[in-house]
ZADO-1210 file (C-alpha; in nm, 4 decimals, padded with zeros to 6 digits):
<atoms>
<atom x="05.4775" y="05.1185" z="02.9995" code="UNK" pos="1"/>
<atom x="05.7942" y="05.3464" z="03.0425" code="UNK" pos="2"/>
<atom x="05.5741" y="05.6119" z="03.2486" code="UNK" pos="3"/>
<atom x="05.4372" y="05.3554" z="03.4987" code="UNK" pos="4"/>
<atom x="05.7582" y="05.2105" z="03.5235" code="UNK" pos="5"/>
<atom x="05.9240" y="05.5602" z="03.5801" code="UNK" pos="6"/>
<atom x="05.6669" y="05.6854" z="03.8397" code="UNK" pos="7"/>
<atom x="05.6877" y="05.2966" z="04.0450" code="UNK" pos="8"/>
<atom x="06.0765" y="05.4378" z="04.0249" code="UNK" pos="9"/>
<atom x="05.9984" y="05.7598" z="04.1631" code="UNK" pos="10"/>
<atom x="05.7334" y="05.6358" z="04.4029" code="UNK" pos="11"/>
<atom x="06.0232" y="05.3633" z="04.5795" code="UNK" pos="12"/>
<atom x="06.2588" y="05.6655" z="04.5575" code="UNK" pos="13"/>
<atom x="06.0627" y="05.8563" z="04.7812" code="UNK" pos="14"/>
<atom x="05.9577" y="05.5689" z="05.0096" code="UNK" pos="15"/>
<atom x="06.3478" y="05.5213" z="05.0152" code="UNK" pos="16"/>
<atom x="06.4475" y="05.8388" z="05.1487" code="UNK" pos="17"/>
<atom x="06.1331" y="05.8705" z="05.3494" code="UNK" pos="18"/>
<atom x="06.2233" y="05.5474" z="05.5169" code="UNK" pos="19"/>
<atom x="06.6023" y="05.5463" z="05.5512" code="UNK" pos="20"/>
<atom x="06.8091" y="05.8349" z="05.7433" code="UNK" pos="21"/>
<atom x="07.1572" y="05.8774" z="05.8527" code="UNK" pos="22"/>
<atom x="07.2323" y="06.0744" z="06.1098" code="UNK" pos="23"/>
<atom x="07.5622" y="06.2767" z="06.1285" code="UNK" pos="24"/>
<atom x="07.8046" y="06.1807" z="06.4259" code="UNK" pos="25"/>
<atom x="07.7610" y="06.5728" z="06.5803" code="UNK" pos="26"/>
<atom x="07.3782" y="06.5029" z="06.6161" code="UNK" pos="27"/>
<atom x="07.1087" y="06.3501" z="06.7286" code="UNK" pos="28"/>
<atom x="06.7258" y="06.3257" z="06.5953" code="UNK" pos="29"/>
<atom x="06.3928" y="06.3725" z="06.7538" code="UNK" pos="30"/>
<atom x="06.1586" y="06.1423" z="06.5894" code="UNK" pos="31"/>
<atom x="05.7753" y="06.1609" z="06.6483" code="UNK" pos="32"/>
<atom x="05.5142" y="05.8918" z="06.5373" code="UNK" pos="33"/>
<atom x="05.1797" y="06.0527" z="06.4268" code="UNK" pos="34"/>
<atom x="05.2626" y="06.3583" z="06.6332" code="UNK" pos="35"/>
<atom x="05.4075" y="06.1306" z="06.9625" code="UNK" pos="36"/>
<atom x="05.7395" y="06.1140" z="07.0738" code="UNK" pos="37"/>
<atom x="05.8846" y="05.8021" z="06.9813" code="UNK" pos="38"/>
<atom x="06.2671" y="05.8081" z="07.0040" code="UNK" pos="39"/>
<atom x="06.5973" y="05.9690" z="06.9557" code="UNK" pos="40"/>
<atom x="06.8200" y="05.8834" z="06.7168" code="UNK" pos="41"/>
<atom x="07.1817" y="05.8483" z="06.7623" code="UNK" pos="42"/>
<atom x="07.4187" y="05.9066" z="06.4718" code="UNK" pos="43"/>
<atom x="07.4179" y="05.6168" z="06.2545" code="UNK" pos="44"/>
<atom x="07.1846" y="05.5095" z="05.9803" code="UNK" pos="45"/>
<atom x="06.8369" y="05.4235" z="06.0549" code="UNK" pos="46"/>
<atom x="06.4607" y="05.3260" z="05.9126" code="UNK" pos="47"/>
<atom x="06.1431" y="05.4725" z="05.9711" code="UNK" pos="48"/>
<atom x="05.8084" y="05.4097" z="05.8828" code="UNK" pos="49"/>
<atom x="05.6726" y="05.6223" z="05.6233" code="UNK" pos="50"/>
<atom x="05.3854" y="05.8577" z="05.6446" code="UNK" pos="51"/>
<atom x="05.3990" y="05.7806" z="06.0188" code="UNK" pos="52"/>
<atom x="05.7416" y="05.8683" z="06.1364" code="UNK" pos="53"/>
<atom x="05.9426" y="06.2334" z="06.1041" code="UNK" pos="54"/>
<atom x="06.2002" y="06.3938" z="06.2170" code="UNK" pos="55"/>
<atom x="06.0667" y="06.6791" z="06.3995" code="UNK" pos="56"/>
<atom x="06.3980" y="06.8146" z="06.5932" code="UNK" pos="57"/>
<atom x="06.7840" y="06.7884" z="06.5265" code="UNK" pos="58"/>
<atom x="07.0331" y="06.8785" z="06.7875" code="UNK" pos="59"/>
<atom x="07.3516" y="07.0184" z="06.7973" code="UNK" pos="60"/>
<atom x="07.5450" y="06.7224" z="07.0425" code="UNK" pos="61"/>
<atom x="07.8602" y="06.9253" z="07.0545" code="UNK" pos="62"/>
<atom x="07.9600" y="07.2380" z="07.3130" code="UNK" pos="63"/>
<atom x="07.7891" y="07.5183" z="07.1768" code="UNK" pos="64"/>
<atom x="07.9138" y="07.8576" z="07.1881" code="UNK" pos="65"/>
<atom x="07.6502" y="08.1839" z="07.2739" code="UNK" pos="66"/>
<atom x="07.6894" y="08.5089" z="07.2385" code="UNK" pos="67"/>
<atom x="07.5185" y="08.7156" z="07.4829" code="UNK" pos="68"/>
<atom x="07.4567" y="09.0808" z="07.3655" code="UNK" pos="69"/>
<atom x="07.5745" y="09.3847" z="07.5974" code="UNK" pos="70"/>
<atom x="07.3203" y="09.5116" z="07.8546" code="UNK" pos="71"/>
<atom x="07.3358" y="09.7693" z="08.1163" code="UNK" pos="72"/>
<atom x="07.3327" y="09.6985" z="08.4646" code="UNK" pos="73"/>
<atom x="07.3673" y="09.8967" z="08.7810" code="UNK" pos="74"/>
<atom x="07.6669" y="09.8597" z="09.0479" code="UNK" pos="75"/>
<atom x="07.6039" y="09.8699" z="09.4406" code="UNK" pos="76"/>
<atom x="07.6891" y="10.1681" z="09.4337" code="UNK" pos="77"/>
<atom x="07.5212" y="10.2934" z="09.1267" code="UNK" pos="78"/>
<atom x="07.7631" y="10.3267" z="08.8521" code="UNK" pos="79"/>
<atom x="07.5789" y="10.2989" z="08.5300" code="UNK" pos="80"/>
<atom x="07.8334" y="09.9887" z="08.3212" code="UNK" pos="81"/>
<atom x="07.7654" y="09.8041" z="08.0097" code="UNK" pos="82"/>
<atom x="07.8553" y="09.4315" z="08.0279" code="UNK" pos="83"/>
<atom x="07.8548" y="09.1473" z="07.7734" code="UNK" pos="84"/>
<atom x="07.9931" y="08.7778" z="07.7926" code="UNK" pos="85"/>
<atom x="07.9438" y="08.4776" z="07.6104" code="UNK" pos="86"/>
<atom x="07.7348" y="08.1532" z="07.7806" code="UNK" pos="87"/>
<atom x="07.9298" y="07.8052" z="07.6740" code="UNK" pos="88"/>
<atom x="07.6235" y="07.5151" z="07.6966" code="UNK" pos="89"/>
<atom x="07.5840" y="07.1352" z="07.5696" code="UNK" pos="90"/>
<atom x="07.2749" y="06.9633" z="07.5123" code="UNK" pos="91"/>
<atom x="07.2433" y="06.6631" z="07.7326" code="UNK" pos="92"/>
<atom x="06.9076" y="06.5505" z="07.6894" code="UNK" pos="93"/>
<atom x="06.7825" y="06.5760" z="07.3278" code="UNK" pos="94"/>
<atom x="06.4059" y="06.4863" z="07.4312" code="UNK" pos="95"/>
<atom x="06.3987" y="06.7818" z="07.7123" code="UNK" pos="96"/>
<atom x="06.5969" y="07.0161" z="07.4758" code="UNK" pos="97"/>
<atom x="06.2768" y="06.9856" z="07.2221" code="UNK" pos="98"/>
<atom x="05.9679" y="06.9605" z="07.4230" code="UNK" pos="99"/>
<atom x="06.1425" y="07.1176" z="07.7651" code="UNK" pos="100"/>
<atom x="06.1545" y="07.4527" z="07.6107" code="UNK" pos="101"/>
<atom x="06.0875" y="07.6005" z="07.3115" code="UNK" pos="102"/>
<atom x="06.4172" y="07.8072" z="07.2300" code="UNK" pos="103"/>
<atom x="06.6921" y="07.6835" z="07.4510" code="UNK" pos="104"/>
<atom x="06.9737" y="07.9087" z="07.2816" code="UNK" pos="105"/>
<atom x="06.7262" y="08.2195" z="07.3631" code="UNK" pos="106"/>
<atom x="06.6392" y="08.1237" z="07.6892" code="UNK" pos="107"/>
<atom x="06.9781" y="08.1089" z="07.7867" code="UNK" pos="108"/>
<atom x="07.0994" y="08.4156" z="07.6668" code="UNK" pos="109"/>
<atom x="06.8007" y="08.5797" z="07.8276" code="UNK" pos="110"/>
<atom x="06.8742" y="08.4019" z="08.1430" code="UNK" pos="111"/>
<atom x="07.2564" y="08.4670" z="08.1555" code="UNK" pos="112"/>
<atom x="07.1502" y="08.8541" z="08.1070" code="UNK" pos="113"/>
<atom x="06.9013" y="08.8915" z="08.3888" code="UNK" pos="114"/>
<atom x="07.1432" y="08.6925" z="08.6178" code="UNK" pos="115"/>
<atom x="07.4236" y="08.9126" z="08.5677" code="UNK" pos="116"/>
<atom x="07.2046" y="09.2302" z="08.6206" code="UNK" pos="117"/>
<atom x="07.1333" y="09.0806" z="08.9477" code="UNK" pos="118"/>
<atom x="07.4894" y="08.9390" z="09.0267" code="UNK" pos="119"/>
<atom x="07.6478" y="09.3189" z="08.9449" code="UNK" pos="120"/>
<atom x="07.4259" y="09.4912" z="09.1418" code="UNK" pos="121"/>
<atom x="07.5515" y="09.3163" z="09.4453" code="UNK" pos="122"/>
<atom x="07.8772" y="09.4187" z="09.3602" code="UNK" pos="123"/>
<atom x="08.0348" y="09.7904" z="09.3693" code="UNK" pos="124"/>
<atom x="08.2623" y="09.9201" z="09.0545" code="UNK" pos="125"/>
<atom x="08.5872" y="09.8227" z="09.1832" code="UNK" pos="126"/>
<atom x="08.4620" y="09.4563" z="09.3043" code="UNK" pos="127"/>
<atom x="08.3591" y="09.3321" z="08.9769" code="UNK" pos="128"/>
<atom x="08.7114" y="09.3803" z="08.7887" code="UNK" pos="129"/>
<atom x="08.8575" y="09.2283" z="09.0582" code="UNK" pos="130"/>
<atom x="08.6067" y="08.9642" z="09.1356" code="UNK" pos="131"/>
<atom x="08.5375" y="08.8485" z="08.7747" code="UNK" pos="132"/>
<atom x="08.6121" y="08.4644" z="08.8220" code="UNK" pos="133"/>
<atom x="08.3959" y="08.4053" z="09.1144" code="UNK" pos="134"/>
<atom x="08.1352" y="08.6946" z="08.8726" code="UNK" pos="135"/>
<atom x="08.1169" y="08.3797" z="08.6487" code="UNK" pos="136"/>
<atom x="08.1157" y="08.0837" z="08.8474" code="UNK" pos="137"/>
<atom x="07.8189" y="08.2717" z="08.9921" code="UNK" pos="138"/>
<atom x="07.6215" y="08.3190" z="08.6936" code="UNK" pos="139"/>
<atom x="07.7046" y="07.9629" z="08.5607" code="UNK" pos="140"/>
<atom x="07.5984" y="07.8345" z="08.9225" code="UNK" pos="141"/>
<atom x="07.2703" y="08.0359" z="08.8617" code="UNK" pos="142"/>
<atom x="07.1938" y="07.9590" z="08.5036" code="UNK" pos="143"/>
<atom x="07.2712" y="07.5965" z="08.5527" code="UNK" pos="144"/>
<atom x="06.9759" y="07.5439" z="08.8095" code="UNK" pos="145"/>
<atom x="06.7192" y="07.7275" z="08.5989" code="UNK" pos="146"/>
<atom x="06.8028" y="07.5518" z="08.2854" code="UNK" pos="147"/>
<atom x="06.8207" y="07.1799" z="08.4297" code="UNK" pos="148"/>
<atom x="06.4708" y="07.0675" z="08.3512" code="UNK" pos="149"/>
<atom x="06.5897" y="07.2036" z="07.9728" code="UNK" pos="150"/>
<atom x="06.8395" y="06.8873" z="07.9219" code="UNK" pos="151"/>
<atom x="07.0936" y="07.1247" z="07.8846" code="UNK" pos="152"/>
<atom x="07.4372" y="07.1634" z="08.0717" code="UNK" pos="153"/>
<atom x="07.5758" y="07.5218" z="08.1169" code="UNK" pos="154"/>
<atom x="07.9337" y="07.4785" z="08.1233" code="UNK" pos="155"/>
<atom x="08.0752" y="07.8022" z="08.1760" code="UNK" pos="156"/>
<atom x="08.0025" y="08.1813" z="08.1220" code="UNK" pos="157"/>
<atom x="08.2536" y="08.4442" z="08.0719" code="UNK" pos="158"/>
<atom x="08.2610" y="08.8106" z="08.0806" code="UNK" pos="159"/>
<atom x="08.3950" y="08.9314" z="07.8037" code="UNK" pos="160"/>
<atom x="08.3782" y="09.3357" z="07.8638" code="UNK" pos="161"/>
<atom x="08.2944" y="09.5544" z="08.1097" code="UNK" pos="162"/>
<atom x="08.2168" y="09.9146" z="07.9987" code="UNK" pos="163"/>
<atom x="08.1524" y="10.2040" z="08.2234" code="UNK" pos="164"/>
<atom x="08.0195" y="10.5281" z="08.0776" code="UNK" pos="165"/>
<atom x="08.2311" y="10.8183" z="07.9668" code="UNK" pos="166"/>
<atom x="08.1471" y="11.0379" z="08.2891" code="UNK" pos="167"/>
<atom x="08.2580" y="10.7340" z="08.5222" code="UNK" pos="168"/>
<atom x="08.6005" y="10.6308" z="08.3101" code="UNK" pos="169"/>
<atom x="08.6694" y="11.0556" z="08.3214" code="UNK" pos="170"/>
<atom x="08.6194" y="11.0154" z="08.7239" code="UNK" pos="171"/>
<atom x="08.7955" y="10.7196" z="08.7194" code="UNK" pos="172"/>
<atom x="09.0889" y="10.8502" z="08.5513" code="UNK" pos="173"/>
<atom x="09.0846" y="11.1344" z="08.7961" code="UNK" pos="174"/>
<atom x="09.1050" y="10.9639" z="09.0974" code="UNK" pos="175"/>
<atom x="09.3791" y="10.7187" z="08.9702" code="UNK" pos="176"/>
<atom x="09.6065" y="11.0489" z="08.9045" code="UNK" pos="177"/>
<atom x="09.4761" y="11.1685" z="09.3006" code="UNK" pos="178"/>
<atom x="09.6145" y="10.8032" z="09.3825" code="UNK" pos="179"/>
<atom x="09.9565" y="10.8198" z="09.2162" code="UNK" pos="180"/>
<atom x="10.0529" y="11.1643" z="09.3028" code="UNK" pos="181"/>
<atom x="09.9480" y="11.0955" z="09.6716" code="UNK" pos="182"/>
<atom x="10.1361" y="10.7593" z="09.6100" code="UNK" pos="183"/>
<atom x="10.4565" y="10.9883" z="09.5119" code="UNK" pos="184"/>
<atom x="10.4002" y="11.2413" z="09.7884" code="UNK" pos="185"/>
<atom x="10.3983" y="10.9429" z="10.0491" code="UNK" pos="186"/>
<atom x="10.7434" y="10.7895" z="09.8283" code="UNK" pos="187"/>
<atom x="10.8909" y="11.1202" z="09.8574" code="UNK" pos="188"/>
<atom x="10.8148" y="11.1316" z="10.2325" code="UNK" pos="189"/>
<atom x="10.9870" y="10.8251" z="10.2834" code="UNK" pos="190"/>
<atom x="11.3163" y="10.9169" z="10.0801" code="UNK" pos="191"/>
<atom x="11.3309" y="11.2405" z="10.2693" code="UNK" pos="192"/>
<atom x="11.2933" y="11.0625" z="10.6451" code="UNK" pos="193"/>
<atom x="11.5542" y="10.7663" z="10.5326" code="UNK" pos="194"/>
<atom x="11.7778" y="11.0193" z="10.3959" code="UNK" pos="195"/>
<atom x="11.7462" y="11.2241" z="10.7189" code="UNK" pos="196"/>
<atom x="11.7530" y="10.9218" z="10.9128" code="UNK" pos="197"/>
<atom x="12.1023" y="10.8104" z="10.7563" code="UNK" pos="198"/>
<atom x="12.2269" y="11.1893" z="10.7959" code="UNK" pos="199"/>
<atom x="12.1416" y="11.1928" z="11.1791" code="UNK" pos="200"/>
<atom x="12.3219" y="10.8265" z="11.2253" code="UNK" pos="201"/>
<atom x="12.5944" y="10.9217" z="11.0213" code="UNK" pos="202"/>
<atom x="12.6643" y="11.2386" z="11.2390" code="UNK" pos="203"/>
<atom x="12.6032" y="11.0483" z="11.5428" code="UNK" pos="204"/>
<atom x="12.8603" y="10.7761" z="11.4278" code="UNK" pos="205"/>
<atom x="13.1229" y="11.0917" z="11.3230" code="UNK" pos="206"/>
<atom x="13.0497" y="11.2280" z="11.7184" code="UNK" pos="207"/>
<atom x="13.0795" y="10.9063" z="11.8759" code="UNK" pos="208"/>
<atom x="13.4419" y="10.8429" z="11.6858" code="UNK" pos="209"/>
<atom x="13.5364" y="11.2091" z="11.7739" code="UNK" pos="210"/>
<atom x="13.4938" y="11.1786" z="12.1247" code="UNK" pos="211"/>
<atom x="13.5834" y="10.8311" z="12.1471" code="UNK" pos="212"/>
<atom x="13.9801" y="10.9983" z="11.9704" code="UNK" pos="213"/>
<atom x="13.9507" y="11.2920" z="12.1914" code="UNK" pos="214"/>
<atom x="13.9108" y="11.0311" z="12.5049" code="UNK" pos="215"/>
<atom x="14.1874" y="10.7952" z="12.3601" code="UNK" pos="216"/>
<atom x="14.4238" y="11.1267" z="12.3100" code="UNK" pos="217"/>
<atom x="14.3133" y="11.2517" z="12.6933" code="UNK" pos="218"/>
<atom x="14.3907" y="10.9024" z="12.8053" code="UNK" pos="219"/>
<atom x="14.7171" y="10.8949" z="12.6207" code="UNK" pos="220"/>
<atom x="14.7993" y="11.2082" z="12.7320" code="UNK" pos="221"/>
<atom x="14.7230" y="11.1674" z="13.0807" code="UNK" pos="222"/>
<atom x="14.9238" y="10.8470" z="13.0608" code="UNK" pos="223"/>
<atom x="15.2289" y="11.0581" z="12.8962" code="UNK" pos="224"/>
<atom x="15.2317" y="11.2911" z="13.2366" code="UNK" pos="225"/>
<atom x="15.1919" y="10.9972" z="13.4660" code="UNK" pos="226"/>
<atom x="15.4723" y="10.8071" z="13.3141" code="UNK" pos="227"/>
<atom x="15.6792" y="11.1260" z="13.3124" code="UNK" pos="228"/>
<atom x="15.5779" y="11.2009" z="13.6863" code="UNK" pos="229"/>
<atom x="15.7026" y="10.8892" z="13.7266" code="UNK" pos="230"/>
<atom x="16.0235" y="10.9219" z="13.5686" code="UNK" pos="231"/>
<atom x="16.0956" y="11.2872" z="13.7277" code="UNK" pos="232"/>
<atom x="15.9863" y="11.1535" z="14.0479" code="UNK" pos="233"/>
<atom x="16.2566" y="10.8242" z="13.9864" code="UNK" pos="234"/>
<atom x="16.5098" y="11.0624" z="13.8659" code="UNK" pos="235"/>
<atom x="16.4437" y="11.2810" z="14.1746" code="UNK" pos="236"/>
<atom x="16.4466" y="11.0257" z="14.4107" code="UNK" pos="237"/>
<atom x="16.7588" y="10.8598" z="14.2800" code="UNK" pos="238"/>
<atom x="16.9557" y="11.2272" z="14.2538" code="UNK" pos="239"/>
<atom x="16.8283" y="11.2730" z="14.6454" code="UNK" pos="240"/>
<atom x="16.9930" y="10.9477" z="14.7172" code="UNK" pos="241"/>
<atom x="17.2929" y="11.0832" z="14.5380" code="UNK" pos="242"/>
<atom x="17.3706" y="11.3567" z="14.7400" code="UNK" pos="243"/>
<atom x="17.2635" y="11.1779" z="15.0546" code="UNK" pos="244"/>
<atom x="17.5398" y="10.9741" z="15.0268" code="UNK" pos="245"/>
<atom x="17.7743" y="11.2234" z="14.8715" code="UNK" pos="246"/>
<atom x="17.7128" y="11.4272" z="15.1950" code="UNK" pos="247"/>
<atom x="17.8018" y="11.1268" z="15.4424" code="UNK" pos="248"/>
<atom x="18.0788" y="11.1490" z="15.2656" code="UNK" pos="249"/>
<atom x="18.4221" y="11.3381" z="15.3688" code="UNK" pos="250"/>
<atom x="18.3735" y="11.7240" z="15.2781" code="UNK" pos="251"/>
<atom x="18.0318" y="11.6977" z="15.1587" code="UNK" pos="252"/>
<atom x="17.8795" y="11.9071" z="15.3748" code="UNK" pos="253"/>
<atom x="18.1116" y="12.1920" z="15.2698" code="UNK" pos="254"/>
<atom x="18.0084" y="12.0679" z="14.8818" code="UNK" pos="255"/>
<atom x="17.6072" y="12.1216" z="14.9692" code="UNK" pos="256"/>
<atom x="17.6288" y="12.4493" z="15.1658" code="UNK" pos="257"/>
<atom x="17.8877" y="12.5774" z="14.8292" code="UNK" pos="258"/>
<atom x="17.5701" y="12.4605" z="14.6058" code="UNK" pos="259"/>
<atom x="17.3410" y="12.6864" z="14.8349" code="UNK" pos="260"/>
<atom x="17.5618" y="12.9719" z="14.7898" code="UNK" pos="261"/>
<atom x="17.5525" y="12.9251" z="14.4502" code="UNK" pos="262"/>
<atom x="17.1663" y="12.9011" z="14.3641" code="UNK" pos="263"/>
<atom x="17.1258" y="13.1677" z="14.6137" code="UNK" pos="264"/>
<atom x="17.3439" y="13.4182" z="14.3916" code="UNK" pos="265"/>
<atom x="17.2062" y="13.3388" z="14.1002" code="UNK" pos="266"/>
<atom x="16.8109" y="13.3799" z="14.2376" code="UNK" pos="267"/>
<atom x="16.9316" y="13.6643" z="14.3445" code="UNK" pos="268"/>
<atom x="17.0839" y="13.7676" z="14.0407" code="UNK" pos="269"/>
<atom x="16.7632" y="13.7494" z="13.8495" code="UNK" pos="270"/>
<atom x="16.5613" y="13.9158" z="14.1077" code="UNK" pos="271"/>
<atom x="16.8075" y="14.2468" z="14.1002" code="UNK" pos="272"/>
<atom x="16.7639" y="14.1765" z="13.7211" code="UNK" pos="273"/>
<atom x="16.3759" y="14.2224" z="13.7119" code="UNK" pos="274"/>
<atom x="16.3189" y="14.4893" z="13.9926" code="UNK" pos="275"/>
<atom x="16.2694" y="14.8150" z="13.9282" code="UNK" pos="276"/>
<atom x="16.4024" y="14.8974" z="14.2483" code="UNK" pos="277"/>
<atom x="16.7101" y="14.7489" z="14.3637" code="UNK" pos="278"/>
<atom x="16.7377" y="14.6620" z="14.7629" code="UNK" pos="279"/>
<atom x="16.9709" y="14.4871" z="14.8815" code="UNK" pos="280"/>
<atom x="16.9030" y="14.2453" z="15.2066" code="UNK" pos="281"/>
<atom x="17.1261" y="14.3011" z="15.5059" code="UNK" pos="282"/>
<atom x="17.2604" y="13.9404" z="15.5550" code="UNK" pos="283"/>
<atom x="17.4179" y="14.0570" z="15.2298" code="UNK" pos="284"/>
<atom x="17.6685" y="14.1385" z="15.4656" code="UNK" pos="285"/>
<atom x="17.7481" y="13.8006" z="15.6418" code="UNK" pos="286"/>
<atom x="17.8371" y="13.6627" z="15.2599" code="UNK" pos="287"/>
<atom x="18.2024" y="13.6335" z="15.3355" code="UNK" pos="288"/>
<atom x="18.1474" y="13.4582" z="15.6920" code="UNK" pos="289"/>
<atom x="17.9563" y="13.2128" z="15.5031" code="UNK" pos="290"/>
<atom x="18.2052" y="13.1847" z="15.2391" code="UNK" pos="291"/>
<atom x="18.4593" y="13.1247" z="15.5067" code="UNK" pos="292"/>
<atom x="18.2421" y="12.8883" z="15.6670" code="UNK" pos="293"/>
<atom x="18.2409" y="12.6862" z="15.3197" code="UNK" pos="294"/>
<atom x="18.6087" y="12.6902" z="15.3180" code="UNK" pos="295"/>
<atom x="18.6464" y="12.5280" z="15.6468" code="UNK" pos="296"/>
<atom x="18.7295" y="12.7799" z="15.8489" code="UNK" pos="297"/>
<atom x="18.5688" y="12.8306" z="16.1941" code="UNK" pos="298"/>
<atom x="18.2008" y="12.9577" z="16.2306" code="UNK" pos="299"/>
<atom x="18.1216" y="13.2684" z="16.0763" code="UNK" pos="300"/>
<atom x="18.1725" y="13.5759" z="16.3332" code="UNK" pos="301"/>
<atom x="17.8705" y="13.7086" z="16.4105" code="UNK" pos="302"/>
<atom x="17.8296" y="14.0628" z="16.2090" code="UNK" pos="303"/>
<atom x="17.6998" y="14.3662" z="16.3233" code="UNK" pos="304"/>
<atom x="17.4043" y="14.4326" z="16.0718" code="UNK" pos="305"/>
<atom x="17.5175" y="14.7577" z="15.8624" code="UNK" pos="306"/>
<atom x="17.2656" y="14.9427" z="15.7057" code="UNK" pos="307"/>
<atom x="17.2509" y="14.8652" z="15.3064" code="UNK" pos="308"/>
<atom x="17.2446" y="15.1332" z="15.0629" code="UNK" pos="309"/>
<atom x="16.9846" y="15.1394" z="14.7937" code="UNK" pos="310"/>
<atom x="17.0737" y="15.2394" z="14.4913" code="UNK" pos="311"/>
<atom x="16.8159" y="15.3060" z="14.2173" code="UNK" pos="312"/>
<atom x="16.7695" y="15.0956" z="13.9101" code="UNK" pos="313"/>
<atom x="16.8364" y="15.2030" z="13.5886" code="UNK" pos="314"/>
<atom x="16.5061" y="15.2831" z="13.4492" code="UNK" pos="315"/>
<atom x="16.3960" y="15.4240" z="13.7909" code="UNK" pos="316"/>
<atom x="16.4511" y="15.7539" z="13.9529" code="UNK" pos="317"/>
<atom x="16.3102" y="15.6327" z="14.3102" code="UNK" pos="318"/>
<atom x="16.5519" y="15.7150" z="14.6130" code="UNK" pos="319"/>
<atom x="16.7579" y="15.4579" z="14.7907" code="UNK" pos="320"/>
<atom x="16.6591" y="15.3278" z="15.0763" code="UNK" pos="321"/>
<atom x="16.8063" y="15.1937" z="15.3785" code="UNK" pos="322"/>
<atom x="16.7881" y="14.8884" z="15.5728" code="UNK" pos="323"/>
<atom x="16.9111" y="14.8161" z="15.9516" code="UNK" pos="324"/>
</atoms>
């Protein structure tokens, strides 16, 4: 009696958990019905029919996370790189995702590498590091079309390296090095024109002030002899006026011709002084009728002209000669 009683226990054990089944909030359940699709099941608890009903596919409801493995692909202009990335997807459809396809992680990975094989071979070397977002939005765009019928939602792909062979990085590096030291040369050009630049203007700028002071100093200068032209010429003037009027007045005329005598003796002076030869003029003569003239006296007698005697200078041994 115990062992039919502990096999009925069994037997409604298994019905039990053939009959009831929870299903976890991140999932959702394929159920088929003798082989048919019969529903989905949402996460909750739920009953099925035994010995007709199974679960025959669980999904993962939550963003799923790929790894795609690194592949080689060739550039437009045909640099050998290795590339991997990682595909980010979430099952939409639960139905699709199980009888749509048979391995929708696998197809996806194998899609996301033949589209970027494709996608980097329309691209050169230097385009695909610095065109890596719209790189992914391409493949995503892509993958997303092909994997539609799936029930499955590509969110977003990203690539995660980008590997070019040993030969190409050694080129690479060589050319960057080509790049900076023409990128110094070109620098160094520039510091050498500015600095010759600023050497010509500052030269120019020292000229210009130089002859700008040596045309201020001219000007002042020239100013200087006008204004003292001026003043000689005022001083002149008024000293003419002077003796003007000191000749209209009484004996002045006796005071001029005494000033005459005077600068003429002492021209004369410094001629005889100078001269090598001495010769002296024969109005010489008529000094003392002029003298007497200056005194008042009555016009000078006229004087027979007397022959002058020259005498040598000092330093001179020439012979004297005479005058009429």
């Amino acid at each position: 009696m115990l062992l039919i009683f502990t096999i009925a226990a069994g037997i409604i054990l298994l019905l039990g958990m053939m009959t009831i089944i929870v299903v976890p909030m991140r999932e959702a359940c394929v159920v088929e019905r003798l082989g048919k699709f019969e529903t989905v099941l949402t996460p909750g608890a739920h009953i099925l029919l035994p010995f007709l009903d199974r679960v025959a596919y669980r999904h993962e409801m939550r963003e799923q996370v790929i790894d795609v493995p690194e592949q080689s692909c060739i550039t437009r202009d045909n640099i050998l790189v290795q590339v991997d990335g990682i595909v980010y997807l979430k099952v939409l459809d639960p139905e699709r995702a199980s009888y749509g396809i048979e391995n929708y992680r696998l197809a996806a990975i194998n899609l996301a590498q033949t589209t970027m094989r494709s996608e980097v071979g329309k691209l050169s070397l230097g385009n695909i590091f610095a065109e890596r977002e719209s790189l992914n939005e391409a493949i995503v765009r892509e993958i997303d079309k092909a994997s539609e019928p799936w029930g499955v939602k590509i969110l977003r792909y990203e690539i995660r390296d980008i590997i070019p062979t040993a030969d190409v990085i050694h080129t690479l590096e060589k050319q960057m090095e080509a790049e900076r030291k023409r990128r110094a040369d070109v620098t160094n050009a520039e510091a050498q024109r500015e600095a010759t630049i600023n050497v010509s203007e500052g030269e120019r700028t020292a000229a210009i002030n130089l002859s700008e002071g040596e045309k201020q100093r001219r000007i002042n200068e020239a100013k200087g002899k006008a204004e003292a032209i001026g003043i000689v010429a005022d001083a002149t003037a008024a000293g003419t006026r002077l003796i003007a009027e000191a000749i209209r007045k009484p004996s002045g005329d006796a005071a001029v011709r005494m000033k005459l005598v005077s600068q003429y003796i002492d021209t004369l002076g410094r001629i005889l002084g100078k001269a090598e030869v001495t010769v002296a003029p024969a109005s010489v003569a008529g000094l003392q009728g002029l003298l007497q003239a200056v005194a008042g006296q009555t016009a000078p007698p006229a004087t027979a002209a007397s022959p002058a005697k020259a005498s040598p200078a000092p330093r001179s041994s020439v012979p004297s000669v005479g005058s009429a």
